[in-house]
KELOBA-824429 format. One record per residue: x, y, z of N, C-alpha, C, CB in turn; residue in one letter; residue number from 1. Coordinates in nm, 3 decimals. Glycine has a CB too. Example, Ala and Ser with C-alpha at 12.3 -4.5 7.8 and 13.67 -1.06 7.14 Angstrom:
<nodes>
> 1.319 | -0.569 | 0.780 | 1.230 | -0.450 | 0.780 | 1.320 | -0.330 | 0.780 | 1.131 | -0.447 | 0.905 | A | 1;
> 1.285 | -0.225 | 0.708 | 1.367 | -0.106 | 0.714 | 1.290 | 0.003 | 0.787 | 1.408 | -0.060 | 0.572 | S | 2;
</nodes>
This chain:
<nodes>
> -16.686 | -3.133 | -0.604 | -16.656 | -3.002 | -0.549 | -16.770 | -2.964 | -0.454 | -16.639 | -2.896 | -0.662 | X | 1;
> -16.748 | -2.865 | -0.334 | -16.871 | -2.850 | -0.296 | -16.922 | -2.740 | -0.297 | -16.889 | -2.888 | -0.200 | X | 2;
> -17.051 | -2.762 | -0.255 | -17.124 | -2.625 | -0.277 | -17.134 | -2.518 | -0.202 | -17.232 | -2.639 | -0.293 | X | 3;
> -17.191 | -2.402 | -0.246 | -17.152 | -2.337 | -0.187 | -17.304 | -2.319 | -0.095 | -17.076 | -2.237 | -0.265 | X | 4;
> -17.302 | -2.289 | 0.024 | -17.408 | -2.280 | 0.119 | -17.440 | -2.181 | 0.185 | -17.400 | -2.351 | 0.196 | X | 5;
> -17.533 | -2.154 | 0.261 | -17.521 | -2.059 | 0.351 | -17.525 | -2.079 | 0.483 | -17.598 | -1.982 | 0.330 | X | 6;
> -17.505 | -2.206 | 0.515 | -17.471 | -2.268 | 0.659 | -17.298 | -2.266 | 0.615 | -17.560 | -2.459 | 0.703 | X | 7;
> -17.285 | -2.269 | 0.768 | -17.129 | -2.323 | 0.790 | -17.180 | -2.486 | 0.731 | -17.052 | -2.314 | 0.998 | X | 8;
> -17.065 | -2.545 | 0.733 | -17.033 | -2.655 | 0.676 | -16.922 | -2.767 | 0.797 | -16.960 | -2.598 | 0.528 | X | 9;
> -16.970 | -2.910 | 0.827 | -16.834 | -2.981 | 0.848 | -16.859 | -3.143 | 0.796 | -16.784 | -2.972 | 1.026 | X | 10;
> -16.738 | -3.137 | 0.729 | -16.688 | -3.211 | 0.638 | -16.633 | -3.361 | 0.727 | -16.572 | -3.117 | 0.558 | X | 11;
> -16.664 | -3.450 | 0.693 | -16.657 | -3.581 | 0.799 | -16.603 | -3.686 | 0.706 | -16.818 | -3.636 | 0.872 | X | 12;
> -16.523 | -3.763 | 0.770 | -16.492 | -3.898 | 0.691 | -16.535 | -3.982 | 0.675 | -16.426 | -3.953 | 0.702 | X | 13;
> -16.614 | -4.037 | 0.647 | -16.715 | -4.146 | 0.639 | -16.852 | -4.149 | 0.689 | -16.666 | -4.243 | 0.693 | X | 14;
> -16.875 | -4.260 | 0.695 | -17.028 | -4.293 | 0.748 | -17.027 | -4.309 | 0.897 | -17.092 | -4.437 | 0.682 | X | 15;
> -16.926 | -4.381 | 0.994 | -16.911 | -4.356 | 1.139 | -16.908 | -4.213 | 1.160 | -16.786 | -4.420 | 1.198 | X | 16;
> -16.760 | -4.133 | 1.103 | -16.832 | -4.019 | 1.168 | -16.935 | -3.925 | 1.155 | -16.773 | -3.960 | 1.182 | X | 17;
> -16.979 | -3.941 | 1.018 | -17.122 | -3.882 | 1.030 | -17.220 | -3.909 | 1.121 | -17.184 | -3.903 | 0.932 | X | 18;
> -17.247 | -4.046 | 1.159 | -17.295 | -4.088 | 1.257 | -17.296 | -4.051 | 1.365 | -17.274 | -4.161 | 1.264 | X | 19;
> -17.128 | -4.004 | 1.422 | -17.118 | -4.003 | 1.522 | -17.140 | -3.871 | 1.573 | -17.024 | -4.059 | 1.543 | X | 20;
> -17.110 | -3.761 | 1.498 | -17.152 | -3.645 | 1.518 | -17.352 | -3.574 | 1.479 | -17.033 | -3.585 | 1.434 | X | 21;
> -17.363 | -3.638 | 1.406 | -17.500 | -3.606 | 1.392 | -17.580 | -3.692 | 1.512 | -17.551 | -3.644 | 1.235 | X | 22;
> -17.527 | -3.796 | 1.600 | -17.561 | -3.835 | 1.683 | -17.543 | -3.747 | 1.839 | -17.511 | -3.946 | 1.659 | X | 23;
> -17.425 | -3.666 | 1.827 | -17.401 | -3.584 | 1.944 | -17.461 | -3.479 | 1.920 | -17.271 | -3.556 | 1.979 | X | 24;
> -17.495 | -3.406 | 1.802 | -17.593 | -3.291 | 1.772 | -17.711 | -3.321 | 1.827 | -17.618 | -3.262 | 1.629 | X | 25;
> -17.740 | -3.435 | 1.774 | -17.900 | -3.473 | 1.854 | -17.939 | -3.456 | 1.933 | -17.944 | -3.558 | 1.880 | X | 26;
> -17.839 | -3.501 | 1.994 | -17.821 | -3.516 | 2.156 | -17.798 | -3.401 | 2.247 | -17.706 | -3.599 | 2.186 | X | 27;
> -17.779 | -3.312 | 2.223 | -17.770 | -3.171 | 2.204 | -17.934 | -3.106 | 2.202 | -17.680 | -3.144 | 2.056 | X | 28;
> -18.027 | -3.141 | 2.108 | -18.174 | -3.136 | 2.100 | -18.152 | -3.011 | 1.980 | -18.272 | -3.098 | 2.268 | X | 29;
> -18.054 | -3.007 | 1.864 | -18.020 | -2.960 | 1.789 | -18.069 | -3.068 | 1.627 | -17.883 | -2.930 | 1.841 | X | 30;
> -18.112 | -3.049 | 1.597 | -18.178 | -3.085 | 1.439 | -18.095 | -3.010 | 1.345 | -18.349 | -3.033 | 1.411 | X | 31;
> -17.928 | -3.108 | 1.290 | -17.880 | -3.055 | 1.237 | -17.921 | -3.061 | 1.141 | -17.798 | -3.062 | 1.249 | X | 32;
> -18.025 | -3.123 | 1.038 | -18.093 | -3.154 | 0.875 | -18.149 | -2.950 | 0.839 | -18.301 | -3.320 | 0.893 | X | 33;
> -18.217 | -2.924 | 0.965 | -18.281 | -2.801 | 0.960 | -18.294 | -2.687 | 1.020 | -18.357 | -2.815 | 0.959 | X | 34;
> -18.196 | -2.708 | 1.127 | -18.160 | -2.564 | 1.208 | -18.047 | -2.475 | 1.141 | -18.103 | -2.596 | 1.367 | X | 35;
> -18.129 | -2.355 | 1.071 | -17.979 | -2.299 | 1.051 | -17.891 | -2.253 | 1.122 | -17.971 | -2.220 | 0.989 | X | 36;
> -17.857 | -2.241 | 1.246 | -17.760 | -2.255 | 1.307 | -17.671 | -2.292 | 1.308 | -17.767 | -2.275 | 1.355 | X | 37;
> -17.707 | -2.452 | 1.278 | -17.609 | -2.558 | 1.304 | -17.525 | -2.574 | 1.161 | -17.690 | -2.703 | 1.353 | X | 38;
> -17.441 | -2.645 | 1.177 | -17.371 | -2.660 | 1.086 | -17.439 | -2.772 | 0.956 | -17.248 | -2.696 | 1.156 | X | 39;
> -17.409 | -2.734 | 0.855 | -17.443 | -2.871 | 0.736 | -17.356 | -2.996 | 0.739 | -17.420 | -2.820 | 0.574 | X | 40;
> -17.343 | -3.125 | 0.741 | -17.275 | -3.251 | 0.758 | -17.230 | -3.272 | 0.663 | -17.331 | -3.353 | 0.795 | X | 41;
> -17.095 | -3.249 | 0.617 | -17.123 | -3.315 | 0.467 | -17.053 | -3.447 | 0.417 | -17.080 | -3.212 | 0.360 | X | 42;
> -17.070 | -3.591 | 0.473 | -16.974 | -3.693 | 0.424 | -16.912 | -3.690 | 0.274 | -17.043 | -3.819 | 0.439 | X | 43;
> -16.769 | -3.734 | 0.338 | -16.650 | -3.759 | 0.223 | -16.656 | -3.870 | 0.273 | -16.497 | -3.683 | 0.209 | X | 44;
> -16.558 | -3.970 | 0.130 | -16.554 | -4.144 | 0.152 | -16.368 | -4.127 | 0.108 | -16.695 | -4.277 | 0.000 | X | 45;
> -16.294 | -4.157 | 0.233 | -16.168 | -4.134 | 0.248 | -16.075 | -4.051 | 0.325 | -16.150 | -4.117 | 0.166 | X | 46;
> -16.016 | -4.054 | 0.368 | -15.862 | -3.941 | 0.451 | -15.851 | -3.872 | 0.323 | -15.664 | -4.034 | 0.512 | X | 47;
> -15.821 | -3.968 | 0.201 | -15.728 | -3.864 | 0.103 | -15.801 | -3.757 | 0.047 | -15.661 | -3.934 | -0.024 | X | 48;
> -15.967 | -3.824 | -0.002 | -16.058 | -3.720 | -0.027 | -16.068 | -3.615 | 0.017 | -16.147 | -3.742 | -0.016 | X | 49;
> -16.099 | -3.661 | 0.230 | -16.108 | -3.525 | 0.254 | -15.988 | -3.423 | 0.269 | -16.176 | -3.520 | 0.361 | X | 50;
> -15.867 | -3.461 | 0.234 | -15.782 | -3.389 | 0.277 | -15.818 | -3.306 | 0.127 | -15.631 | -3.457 | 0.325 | X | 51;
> -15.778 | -3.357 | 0.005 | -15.804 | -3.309 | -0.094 | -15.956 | -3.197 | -0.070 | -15.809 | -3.435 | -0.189 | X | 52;
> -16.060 | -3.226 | -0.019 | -16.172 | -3.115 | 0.013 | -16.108 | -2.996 | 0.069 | -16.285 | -3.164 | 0.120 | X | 53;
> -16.052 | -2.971 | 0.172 | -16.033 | -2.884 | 0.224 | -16.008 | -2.720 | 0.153 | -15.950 | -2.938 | 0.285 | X | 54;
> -15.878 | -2.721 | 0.080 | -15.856 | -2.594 | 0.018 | -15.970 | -2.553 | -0.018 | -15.769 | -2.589 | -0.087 | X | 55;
> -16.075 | -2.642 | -0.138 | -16.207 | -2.565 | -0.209 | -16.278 | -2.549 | -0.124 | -16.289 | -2.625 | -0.317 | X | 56;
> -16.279 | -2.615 | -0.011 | -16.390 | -2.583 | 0.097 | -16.356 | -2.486 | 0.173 | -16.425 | -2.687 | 0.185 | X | 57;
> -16.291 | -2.442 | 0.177 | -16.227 | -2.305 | 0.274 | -16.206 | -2.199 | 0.158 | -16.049 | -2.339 | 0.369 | X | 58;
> -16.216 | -2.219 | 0.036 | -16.192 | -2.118 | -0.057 | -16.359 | -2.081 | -0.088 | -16.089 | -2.174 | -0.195 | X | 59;
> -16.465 | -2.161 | -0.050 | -16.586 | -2.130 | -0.072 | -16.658 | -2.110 | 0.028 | -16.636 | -2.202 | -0.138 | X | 60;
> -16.643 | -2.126 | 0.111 | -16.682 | -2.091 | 0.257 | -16.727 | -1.947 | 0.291 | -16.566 | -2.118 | 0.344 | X | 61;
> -16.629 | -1.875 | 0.171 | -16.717 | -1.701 | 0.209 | -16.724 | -1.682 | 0.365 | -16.917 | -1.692 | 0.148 | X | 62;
> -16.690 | -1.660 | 0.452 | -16.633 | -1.612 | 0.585 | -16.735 | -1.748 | 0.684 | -16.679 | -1.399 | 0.623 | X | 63;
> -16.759 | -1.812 | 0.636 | -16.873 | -1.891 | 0.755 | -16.781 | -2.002 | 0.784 | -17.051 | -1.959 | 0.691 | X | 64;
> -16.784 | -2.054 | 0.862 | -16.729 | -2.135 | 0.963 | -16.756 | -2.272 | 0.872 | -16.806 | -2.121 | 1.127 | X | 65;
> -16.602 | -2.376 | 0.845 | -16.591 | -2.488 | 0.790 | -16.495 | -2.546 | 0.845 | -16.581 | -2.485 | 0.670 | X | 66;
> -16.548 | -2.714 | 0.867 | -16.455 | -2.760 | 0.979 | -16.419 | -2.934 | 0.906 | -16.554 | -2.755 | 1.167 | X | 67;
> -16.338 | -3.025 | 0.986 | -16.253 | -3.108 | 0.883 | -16.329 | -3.201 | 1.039 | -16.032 | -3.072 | 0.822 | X | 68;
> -16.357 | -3.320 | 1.027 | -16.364 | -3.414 | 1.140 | -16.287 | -3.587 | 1.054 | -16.570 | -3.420 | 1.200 | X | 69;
> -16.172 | -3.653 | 1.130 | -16.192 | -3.769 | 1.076 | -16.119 | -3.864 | 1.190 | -16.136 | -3.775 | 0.923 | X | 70;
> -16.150 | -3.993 | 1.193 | -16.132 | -4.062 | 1.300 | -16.011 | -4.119 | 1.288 | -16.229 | -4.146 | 1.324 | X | 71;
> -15.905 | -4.085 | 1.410 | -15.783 | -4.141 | 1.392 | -15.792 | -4.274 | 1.354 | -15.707 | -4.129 | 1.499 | X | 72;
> -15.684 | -4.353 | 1.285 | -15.624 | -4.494 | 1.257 | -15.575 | -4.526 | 1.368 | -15.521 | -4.511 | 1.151 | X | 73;
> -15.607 | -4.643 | 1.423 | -15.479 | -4.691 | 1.518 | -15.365 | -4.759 | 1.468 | -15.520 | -4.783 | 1.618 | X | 74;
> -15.253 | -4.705 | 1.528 | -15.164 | -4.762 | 1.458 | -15.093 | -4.868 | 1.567 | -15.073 | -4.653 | 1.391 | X | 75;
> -15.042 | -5.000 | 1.534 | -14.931 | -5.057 | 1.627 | -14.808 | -5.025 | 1.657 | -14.907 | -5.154 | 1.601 | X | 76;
> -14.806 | -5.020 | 1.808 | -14.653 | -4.995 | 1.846 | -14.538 | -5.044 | 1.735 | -14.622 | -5.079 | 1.987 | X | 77;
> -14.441 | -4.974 | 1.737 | -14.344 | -4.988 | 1.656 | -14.278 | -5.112 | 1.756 | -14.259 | -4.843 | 1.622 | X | 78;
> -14.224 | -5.242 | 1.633 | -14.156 | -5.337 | 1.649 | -14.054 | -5.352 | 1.662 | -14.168 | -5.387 | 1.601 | X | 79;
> -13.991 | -5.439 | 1.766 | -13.856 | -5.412 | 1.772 | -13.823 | -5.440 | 1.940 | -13.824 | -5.250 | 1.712 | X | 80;
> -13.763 | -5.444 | 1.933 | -13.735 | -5.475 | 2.113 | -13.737 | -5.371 | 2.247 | -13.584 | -5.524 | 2.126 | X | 81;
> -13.788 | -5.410 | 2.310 | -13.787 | -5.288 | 2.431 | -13.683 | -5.266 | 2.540 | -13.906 | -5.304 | 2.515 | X | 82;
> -13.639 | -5.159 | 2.541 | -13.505 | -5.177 | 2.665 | -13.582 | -5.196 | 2.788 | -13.387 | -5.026 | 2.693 | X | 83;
> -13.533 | -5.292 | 2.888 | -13.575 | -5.257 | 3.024 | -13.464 | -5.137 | 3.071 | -13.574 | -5.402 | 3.127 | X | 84;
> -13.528 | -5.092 | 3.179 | -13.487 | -5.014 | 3.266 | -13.472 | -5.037 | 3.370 | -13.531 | -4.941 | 3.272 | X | 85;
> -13.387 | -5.030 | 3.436 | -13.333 | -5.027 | 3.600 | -13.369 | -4.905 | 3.671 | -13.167 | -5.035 | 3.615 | X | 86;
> -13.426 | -4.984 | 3.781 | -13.407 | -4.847 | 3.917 | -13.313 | -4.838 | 4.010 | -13.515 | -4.837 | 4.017 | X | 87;
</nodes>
């Protein structure tokens, strides 16, 4: 469950996107570990987890700003044959 804070909070799917956003904060010249400003990072390990986070995390949030980040799947074109088209 998570805690409750007094930073906003965003909730990430894994270890890439933690990465990837605590890497664009940086980059930014923002020290998200210790600026209270910024938001707290908080890795989940899963889609299903974090989907499951959400409600308690928005039910504990107490009016501060909580946000969901996770990196699409690619998926393959659907199989099957393609019509050509005429001009």
């Amino acid at each position: 469950m998570p805690a409750i804070s007094a930073r906003s909070r965003l909730y990430v799917e894994g270890t890439d996107d933690l990465h990837a956003i605590a890497n664009l904060v940086e980059a930014h010249g923002i020290d998200y570990r210790t600026n209270a400003s910024a938001p707290e990072i908080e890795k989940v390990i899963g889609v299903e987890k974090l989907l499951k986070t959400i409600e308690t995390a928005v039910e504990l949030a107490g009016g501060r700003a909580v946000g969901f980040a996770s990196t699409p799947t690619r998926r393959s074109p659907p199989a099957g044959p393609r019509s050509a088209s005429t001009s």
